[in-house]
N, C-alpha and C positions, 0 to 999 in steps of 0.2 A: 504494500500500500504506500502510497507518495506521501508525505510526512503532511501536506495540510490535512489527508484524509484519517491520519490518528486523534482518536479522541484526548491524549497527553496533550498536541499542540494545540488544542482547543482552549481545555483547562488551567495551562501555562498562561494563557490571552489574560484571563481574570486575574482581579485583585485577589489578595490572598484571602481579605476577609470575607469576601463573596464564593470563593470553592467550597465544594462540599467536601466536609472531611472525607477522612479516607482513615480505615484501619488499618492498613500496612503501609505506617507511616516507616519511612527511611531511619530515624532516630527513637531510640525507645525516650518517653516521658521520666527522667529522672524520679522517684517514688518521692512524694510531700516529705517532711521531715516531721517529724511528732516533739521534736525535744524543745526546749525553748532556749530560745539565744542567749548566751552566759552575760551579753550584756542588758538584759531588760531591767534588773531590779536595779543598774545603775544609771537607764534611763528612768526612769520614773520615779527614783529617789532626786534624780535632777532637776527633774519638772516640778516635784512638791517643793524640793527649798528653793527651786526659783520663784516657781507662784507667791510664796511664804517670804521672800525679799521682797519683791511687789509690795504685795502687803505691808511690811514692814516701812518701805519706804513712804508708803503715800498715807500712811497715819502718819508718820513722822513731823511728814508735811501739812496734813492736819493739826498737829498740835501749834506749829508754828505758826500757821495763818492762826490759831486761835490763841495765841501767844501776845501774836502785834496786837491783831484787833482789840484786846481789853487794857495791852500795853495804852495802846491809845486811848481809847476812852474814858479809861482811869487817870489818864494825863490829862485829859479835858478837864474833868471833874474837879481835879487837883488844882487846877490851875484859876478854875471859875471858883472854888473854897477860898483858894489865897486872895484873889483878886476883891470877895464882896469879905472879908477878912479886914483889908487894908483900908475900906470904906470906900471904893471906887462903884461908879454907877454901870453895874453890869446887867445886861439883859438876859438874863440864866432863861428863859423860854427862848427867844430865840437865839445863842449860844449849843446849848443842848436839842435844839433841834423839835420844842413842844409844837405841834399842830402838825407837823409833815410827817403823815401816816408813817412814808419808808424811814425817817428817823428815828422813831419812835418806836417803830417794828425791828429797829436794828439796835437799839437801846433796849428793846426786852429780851433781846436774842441773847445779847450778849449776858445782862445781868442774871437771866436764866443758866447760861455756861456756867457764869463764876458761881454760883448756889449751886449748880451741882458738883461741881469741881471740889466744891467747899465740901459739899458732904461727901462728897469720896476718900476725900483727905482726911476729914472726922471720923469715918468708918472704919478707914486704916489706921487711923492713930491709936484707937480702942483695942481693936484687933492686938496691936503690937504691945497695949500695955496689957 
């Protein structure tokens, strides 16, 4: 038979993923492996304490941003005490920000933080004595 009339150069035409298999493939299928790769428990011990740095860092970063923020506040307050102290004419409503909802919402945010901060610190104080 003339070689275009072989079904082989037919099958050769097609992409591989479109042939239909065949059982008497040229190369036997290497058999799956059942055991597991001696590096798995040091991938996935990597993954946990990298996750677990993650974490670590972006509290860290939380406690700072909430470090400033009452850093400041606490300096306002401080500074508006000293200042109607001294008998100067100060507008403590508008200084601290009374009547502007988000000031005031950000003025309870915080003073909510430090009261609980507070009592966490009171709860570990006891605890330790």
């Amino acid at each position: 038979l003339p070689r275009v009339a072989q079904p082989n150069f037919w099958v050769s035409m097609l992409p591989k993923f479109l042939r239909p298999s065949t059982s008497t493939s040229t190369m036997p299928k290497p058999p799956k492996s059942k055991e597991w790769n001696p590096a798995t428990p040091y991938i996935i011990l990597g993954l946990f304490i990298g996750s677990q740095a993650i974490q670590t860092i972006s509290l860290r970063n939380e406690v700072v941003n909430f470090t400033r923020r009452a850093d400041a506040k606490i300096g306002l307050l401080r500074e508006v005490v000293e200042r109607v102290k001294r008998g100067e004419d100060v507008d403590v409503e508008r200084v601290l920000g009374s009547g502007d909802e988000a000031k005031e919402r950000e003025w309870e945010e915080v003073l909510r933080e430090i009261e609980e901060e507070e009592a966490l610190f009171q709860s570990r104080k006891r605890r330790k004595a």
